[in-house]
Backbone as CSV, one residue per row, in Angstrom:
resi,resn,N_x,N_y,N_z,CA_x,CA_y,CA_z,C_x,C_y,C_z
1,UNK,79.309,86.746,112.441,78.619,87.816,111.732,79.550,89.019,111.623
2,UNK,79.489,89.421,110.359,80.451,90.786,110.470,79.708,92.133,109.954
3,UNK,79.627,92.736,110.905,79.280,94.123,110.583,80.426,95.161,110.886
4,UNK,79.876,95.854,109.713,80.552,97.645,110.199,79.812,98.466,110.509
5,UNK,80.415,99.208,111.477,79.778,100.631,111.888,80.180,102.134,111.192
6,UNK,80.111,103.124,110.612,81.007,103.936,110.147,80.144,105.032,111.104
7,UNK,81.192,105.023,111.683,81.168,105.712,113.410,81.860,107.229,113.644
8,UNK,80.805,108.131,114.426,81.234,109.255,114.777,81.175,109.248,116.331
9,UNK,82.204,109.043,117.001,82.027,109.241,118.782,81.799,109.758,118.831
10,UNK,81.382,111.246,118.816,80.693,112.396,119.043,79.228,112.670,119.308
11,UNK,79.030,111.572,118.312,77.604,111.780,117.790,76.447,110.644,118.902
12,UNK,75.522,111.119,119.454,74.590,110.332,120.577,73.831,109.229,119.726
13,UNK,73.657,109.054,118.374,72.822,108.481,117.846,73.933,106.956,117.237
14,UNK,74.682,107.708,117.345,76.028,106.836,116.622,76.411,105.447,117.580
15,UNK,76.935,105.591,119.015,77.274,106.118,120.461,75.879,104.608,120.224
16,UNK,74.908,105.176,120.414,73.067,104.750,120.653,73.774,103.105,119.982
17,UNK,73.803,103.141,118.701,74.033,102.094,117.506,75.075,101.582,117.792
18,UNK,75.788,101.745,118.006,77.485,100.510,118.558,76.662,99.746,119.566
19,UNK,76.236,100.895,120.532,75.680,99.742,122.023,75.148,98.357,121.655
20,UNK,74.084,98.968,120.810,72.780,97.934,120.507,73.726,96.729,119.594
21,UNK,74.516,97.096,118.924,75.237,96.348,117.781,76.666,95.411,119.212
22,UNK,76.957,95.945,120.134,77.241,95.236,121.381,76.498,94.149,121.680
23,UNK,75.380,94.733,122.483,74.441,94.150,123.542,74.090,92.936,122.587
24,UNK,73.923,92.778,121.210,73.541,91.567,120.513,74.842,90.434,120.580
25,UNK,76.046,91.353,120.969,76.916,90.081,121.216,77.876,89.771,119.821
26,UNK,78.067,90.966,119.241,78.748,90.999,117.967,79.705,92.799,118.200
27,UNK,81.342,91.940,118.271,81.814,92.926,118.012,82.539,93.333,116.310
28,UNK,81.569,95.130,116.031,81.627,95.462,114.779,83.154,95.400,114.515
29,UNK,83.190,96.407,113.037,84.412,96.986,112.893,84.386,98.378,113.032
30,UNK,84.789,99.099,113.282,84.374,100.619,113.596,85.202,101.356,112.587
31,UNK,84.721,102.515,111.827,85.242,103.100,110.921,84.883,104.072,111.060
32,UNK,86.176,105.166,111.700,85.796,106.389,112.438,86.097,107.423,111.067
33,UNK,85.319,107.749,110.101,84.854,107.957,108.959,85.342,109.711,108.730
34,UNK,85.496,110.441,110.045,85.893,111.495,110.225,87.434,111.877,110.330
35,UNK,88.051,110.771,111.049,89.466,110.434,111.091,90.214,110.025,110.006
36,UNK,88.989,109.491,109.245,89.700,108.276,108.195,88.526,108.427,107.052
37,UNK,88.448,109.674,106.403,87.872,110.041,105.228,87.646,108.720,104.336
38,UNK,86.346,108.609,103.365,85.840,107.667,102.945,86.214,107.784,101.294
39,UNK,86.448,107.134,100.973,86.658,107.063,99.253,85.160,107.400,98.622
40,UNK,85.296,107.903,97.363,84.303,108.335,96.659,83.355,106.734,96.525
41,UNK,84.594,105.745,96.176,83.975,104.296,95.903,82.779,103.976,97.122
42,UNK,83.495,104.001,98.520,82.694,103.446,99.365,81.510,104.694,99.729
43,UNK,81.334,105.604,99.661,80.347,106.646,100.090,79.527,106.141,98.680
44,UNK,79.595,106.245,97.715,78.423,105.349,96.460,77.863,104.080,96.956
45,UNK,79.036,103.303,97.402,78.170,101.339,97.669,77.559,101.615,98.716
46,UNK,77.948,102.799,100.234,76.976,102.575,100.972,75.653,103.654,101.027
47,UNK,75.723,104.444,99.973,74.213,105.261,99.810,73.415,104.236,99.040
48,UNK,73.928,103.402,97.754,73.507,102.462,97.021,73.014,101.116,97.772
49,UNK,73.816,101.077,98.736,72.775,99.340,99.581,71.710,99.994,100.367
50,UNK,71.999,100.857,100.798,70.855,101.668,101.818,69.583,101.792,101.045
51,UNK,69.908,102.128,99.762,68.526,102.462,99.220,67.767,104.042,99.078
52,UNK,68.401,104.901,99.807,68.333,106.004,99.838,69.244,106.941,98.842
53,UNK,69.105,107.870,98.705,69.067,108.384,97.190,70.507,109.641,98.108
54,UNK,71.385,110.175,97.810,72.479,110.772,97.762,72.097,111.780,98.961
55,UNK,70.967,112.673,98.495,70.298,113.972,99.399,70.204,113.504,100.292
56,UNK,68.871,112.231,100.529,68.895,111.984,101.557,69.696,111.078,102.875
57,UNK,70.997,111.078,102.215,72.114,110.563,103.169,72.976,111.612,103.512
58,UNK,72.748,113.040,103.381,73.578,113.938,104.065,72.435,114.794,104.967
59,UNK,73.715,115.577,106.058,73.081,116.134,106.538,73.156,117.704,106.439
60,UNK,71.737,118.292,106.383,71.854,119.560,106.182,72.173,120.802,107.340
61,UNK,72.566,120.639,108.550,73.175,121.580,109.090,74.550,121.800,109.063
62,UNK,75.223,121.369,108.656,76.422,121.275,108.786,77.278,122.422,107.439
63,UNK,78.346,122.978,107.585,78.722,124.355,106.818,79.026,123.908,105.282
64,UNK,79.272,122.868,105.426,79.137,122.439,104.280,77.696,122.050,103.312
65,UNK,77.091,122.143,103.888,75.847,121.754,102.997,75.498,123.121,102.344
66,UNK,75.816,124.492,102.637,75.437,125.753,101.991,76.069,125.360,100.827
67,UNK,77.271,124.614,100.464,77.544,124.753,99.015,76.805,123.466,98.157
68,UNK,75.812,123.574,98.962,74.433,122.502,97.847,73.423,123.493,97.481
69,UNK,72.820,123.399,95.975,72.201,123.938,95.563,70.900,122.469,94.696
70,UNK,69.645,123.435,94.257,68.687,122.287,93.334,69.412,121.573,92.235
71,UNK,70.604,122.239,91.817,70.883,122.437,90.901,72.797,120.838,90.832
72,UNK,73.392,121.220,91.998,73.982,120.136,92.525,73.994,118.792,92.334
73,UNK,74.854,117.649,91.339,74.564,116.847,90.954,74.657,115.803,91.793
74,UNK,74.301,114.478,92.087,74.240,113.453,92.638,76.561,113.382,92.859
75,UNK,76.447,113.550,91.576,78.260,113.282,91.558,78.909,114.038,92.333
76,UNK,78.717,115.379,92.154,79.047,116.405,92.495,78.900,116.660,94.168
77,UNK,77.810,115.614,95.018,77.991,115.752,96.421,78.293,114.514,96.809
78,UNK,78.468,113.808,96.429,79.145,112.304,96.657,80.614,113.411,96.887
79,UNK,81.354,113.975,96.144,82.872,114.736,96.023,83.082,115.393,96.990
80,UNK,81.517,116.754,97.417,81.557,116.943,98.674,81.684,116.534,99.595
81,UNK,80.795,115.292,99.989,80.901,114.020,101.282,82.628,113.647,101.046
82,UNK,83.253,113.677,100.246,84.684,113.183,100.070,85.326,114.073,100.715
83,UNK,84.891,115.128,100.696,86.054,116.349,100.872,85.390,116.778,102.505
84,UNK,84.353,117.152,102.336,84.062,117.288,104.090,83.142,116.103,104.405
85,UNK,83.668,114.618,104.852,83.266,113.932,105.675,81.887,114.075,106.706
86,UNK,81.800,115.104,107.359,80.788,115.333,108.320,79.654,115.848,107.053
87,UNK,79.897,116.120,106.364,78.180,115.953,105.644,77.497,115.008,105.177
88,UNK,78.214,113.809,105.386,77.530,112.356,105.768,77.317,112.217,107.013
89,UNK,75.235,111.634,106.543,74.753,111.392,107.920,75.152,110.303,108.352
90,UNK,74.669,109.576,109.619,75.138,108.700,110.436,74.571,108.343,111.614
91,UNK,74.702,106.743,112.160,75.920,106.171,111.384,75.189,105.302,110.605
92,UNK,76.031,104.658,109.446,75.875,104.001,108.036,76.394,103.087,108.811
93,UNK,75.636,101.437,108.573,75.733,100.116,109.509,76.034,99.733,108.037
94,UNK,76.504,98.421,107.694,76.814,97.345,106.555,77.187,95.946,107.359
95,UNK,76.302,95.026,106.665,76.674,93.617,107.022,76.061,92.672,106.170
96,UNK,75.915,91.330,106.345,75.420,90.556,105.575,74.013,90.855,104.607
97,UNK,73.222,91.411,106.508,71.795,91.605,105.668,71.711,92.961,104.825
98,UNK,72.861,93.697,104.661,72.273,95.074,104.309,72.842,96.117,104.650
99,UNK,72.419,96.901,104.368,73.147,98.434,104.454,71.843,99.623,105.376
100,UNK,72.302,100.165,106.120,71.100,101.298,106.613,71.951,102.231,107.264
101,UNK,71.544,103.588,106.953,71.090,104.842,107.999,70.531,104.309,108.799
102,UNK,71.355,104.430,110.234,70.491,103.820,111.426,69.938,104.999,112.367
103,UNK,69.061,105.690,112.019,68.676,106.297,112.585,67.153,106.457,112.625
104,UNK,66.137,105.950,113.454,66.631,105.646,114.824,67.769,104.712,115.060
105,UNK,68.430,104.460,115.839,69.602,103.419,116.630,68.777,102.232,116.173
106,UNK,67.630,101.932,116.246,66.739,100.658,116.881,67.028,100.027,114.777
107,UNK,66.770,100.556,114.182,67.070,99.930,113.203,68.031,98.866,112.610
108,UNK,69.476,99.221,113.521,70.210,98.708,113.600,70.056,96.956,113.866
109,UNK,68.974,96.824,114.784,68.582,95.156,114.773,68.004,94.999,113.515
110,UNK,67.493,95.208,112.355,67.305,94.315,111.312,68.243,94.152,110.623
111,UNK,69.911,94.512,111.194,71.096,93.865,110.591,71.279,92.707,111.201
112,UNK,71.102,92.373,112.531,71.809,91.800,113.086,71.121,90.465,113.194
């Protein structure tokens, strides 16, 4: 089985989701997404398998999200997420079955 993780060590929820994606006995690929900025291509295929719509795959505390407005196009923060990384939420799982925002962590088993 091959999954990816697009992984922030930092992050407790992230951290939460590797374990569980462990403990099933499958080691991911880890894609430390902060280190290793994401192409415009792959930040589209994985808001697009998720199913969730652009907005709701970022996160809004972060200093970058002040330069989002109503007005802000779908394109136009996909470029943002390009340029500051941490305004993608996380972590974004991908594998056979699918794509998810795993948050809660526990979601992470209907990949696996």
């Amino acid at each position: 089985m091959k999954i990816t993780i697009y992984h922030n060590p930092k992050c407790s929820k992230s951290r939460e989701t590797l374990a569980l994606i462990r403990e099933a006995g499958v080691e991911p690929e880890i894609v430390e997404y902060l280190k290793y900025p994401l192409s415009i291509e792959v930040i589209k295929k994985l808001i697009d398998e998720s199913g969730l719509s652009v907005r709701e795959a970022i996160r809004t505390d972060v200093e970058a999200y002040q330069q989002i407005t109503a007005e802000t196009s779908e394109t136009e923060i996909i470029e943002l997420i390009a340029q500051y990384p941490n305004l993608l939420n996380r972590p974004f799982v991908s594998g056979e079955k699918g794509t998810k925002l795993c948050r809660p962590p526990e979601l992470v088993k209907t990949l696996l």
